[in-house]
Residue, then its C-alpha position, 0 to 999 in steps of 0.5 A: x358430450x356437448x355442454x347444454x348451451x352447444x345442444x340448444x344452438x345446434x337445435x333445430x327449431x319449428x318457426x314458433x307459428x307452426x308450433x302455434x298451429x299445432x295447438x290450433x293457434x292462426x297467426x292473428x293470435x300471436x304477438x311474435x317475438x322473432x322467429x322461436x318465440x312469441x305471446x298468446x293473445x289474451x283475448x283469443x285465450x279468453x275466447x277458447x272453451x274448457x277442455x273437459x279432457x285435460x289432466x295436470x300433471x305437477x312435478x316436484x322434487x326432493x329438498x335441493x343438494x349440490x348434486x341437483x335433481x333436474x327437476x325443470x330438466x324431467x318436466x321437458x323430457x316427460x313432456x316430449x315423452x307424451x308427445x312420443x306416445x301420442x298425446x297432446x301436451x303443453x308444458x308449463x314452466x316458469x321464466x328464469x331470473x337472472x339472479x340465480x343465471x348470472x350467480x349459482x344455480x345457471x339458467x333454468x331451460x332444463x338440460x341436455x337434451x332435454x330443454x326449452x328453446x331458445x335457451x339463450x334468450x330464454x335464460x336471458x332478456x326473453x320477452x322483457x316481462x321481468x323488466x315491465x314487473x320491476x318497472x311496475x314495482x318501482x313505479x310504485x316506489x317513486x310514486x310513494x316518496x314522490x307523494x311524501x316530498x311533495x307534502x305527504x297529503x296520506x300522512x304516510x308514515x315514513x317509520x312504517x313504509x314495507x314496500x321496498x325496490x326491487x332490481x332482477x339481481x343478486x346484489x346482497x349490497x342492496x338489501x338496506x341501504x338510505x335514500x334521499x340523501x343529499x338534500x330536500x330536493x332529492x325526497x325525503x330521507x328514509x331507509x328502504x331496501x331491495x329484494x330481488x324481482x321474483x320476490x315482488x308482491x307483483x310477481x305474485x300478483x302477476x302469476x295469480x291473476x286470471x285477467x287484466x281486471x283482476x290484476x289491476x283489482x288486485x294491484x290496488x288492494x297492494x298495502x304500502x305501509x301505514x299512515x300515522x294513525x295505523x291505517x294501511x295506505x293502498x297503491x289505489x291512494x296514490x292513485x298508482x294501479x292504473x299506470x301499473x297496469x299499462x306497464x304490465x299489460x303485454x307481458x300478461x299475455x303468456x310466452x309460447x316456445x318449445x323444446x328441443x323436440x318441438x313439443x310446444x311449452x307456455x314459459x310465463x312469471x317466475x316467483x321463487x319458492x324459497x322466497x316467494x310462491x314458485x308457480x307459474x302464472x295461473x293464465x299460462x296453465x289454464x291456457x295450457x289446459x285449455x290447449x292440450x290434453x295433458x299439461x306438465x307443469x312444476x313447482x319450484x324446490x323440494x315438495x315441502x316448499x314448491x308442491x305445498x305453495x302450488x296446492x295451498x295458494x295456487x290451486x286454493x285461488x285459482x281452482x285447478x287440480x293436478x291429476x297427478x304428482x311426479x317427485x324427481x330424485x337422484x341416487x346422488x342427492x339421496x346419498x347426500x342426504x344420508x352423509x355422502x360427499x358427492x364431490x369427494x366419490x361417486x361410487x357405491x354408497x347403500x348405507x348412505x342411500x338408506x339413510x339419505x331415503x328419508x328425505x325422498x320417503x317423507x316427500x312422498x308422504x306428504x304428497x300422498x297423505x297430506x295432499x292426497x295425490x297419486x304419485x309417481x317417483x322419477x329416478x333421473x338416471x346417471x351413469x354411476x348408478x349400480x343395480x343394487x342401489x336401485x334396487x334399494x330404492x324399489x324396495x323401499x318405495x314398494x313398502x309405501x305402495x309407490x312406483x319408481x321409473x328411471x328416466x334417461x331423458x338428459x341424455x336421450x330426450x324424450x325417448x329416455x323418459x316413455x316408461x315415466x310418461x306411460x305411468x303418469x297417464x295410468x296415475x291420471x286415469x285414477x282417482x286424485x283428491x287433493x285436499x288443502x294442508x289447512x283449512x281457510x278458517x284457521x288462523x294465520x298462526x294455525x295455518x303456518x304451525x300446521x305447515x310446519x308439524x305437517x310438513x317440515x315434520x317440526x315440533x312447531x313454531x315460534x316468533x318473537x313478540x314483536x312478530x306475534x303481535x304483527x299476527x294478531x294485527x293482521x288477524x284482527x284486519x281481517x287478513x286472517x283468512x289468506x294462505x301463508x307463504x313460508x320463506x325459508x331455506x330450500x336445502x332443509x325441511x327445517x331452518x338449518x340449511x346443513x340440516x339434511x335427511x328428514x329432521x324432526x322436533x325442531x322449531x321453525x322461527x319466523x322472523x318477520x311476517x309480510x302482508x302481500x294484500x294484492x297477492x292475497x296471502x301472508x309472507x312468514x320470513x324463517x330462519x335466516x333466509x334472504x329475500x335479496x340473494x348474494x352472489x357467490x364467490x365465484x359468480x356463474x357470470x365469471x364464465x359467460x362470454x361472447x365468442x365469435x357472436x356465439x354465447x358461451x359458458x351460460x350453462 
């Protein structure tokens, strides 16, 4: 079979204004971006009215493996399988970060045939929103040292600054480095730091904003640090909101693509799960709803991270309800979580597919129970999968009254995903009352022990003094009724990245809590996890190449 990059070249792609006019979009609404992409004009968006009619659909997955779940790869297919059956669908994903394209995990197109094109571009520069947010964050970094070398009028506390550069890249050699070396004239000499651009509070801020106002209201409300006397010293003291906005003013409005089946999706924002909170941005799937009938869109990681992060920031903030919830698995990745080493076999294995189970049964509870969502299991189908193994997970699925669907859609597009699609509109067509893990009035120190007994399935939290009284003083400023956004590995419910299957009775530690004031909600940093990745000893970049002009090795 073609490897997903000779796929996505071999494509043939609708010029993006008639995908544009299939959503009903004139020309004089586009910004085009070349020929296969292009972004919506906010004020047209602005202009549309609701549609009473549309239903959210978020997909999530089961906690990572090295095996991979596809979960990007089943909100594509699902996506043309609703078009196939005749309804008017919009995706919504967000845009890739070069960190994980150029270091482990590949791009973030979906895959096989079923991805979003052009994949190339998409995987790469794309329209350049990734660039104007770090300009935008390290804006404000210069602006910051720029005041203190020119007599520090704020009295900024230079012990006591948090907010650090950012660069699009997985570069560990950055995490803590001293600046302003070399003498008065190069600024004043501090240590700093930088975390990767999905990690940024403007990232944030960018995917939750719902207007150009309320992004510069929120840019202002950024804290940069403390001036001598304690008090928080604002981006809007250095004057920096205004500028900040202009740099990011036409990467707000949203990216139109499509699929490989010319099912139109809306690509906009990227903010990790595991560091961040892993949703697209709220203007991309509001606009999707108002453009379609149904709007496939997803959160990044397991449902413990990404699906807990879209329901108690995302939805909490913005007010969108999803209708339904699809949790993606794979036998292999099951089998993972029950001790199996996919590298070693891919054959037959029901005893460490019952035990792996675990971790598919505790997701789905969670979505059910603890965020009141229908769901629907989707089996993303290989080849190595045997009937008995299937039929163990049906059974184990029927004892919590939940349907599973395998899905072909890698290998057959959205033709191999029609079962799923017709599920998830009977699901949509029932009632969905998803409540919040925790309720705004808890406090901070509440809202993040809730999340882990409730969600983690952990005995609760700890932290040390110096972290206990960073939550007292956030409580105390009035910062108490933001969400939290936990940090914390991907590959566990816990802490422990080897601790696979569904642990419980263990202790989420938190390292270090971060306001985010313009984001509105309160980074806890766990375990060991790193807001700047590393890359691993053999880099996805050792492969990616330009051969006779045609890129080659991106994924």
């Amino acid at each position: 079979m073609p490897t997903d990059i000779e796929i996505a070249q071999a494509a043939k792609m609708d010029p993006i204004a008639k995908v544009a006019h299939s959503l009903g979009i004139s020309d004089e609404h586009l910004e085009a971006y070349g020929r296969f992409k292009a972004k919506i004009s906010l004020e047209y968006l602005n202009s549309l009215p609701e549609n009473p009619k549309s239903k959210l659909i978020l997909v999530t997955a089961i906690t990572p493996t090295p095996a991979g779940e596809g979960k990007t790869t089943t909100t594509v297919g699902l996506g043309d399988a609703l078009s196939k059956i005749g309804k008017r669908t919009m995706i919504c994903l967000r845009e890739p970060s070069l960190g994980p394209v150029f270091g482990m995990k590949g791009g973030a197109a979906g895959g096989g045939y079923a991805q979003i094109v052009p994949m190339e571009d998409i995987n790469l520069h794309f329209t350049g929103d990734f660039s104007a947010i770090a300009l935008a964050h390290n804006l404000l970094s210069a602006l910051i040292d720029n005041h203190i070398h020119h007599g520090n009028e704020l009295r900024i506390d230079t012990d006591r600054i948090s907010w650090k550069r950012v660069v699009d890249m997985n570069d560990r050699a950055l995490r803590k480095i001293e600046i302003g070396l070399g003498g008065k004239a190069n600024g004043p000499e501090r240590s700093d730091g930088f975390d990767i651009v999905v990690a940024s509070e403007v990232m944030a801020i960018f995917c939750l904003a719902t207007s150009l106002e309320d992004l510069r209201r929120r840019i202002s409300n950024i804290v940069i640090g403390y001036n001598v006397d304690g008090v928080p010293v604002l981006a809007s003291d250095l004057n920096a909101a205004g500028a900040m906005t202009v740099l990011l003013k036409n990467a707000l409005a949203p990216n139109l693509v499509q699929t490989l089946e010319n099912t139109p999706a809306i690509v906009h924002g990227g903010p990790f799960a595991n560091i961040a909170h892993g949703c697209n941005s709220v203007i991309a799937t509001t606009a999707g709803m108002k453009l379609a009938d149904y709007v496939i869109t997803e959160a990044g990681f397991g449902a413990d991270l990404g699906a807990e992060k879209f329901i108690d920031i995302k939805c909490r903030k913005s007010g969108l309800r999803p209708n339904a919830v699809v949790i993606v698995a794979t036998v292999r990745a099951l089998k993972y979580h029950g001790g199996f080493d996919v590298k070693a076999s891919t054959s037959e294995d029901l005893v460490a597919l019952e035990a792996g189970l675990v971790n598919l049964e505790r997701h789905v509870a969670n979505v059910k129970d603890v965020f009141g969502m229908p769901v629907v299991v989707a089996i993303n189908k290989f080849s190595t999968d045997t009937q008995a193994e299937i039929d163990l997970l049906s059974s184990k699925m029927a004892t919590l009254g939940v349907n599973i669907v395998l899905a072909s859609h890698w290998a057959d597009g959205g033709a191999g995903a029609i079962e799923l699609a017709k599920k998830v509109v009977e699901l949509c067509e029932g009632p969905s009352t998803m409540t919040f893990t925790y309720p705004d009035s808890a406090t901070l120190w509440e809202k993040l022990e809730t999340i882990a007994k409730r969600v983690y399935g952990a005995s609760g939290i700890d932290a040390d003094e110096t972290v206990k009284a960073r939550f007292a003083d956030l409580q105390a400023a009035g910062y108490g009724e933001f969400p939290v956004c936990i940090a914390k590995t991907q590959y566990s419910f816990s802490t422990d990245a080897k601790l696979r299957g569904a642990p419980t009775g263990h202790v989420i530690t938190v390292r270090e809590l971060r306001l985010s004031a313009g984001a509105e909600f309160v980074v806890a940093i766990c375990g060991d996890v790193m807001t700047m990745p590393g890359l691993p000893k053999v880099p996805a970049a050792e492969r990616i190449d330009l051969v006779d002009g045609k890129v080659v090795g991106l994924f």
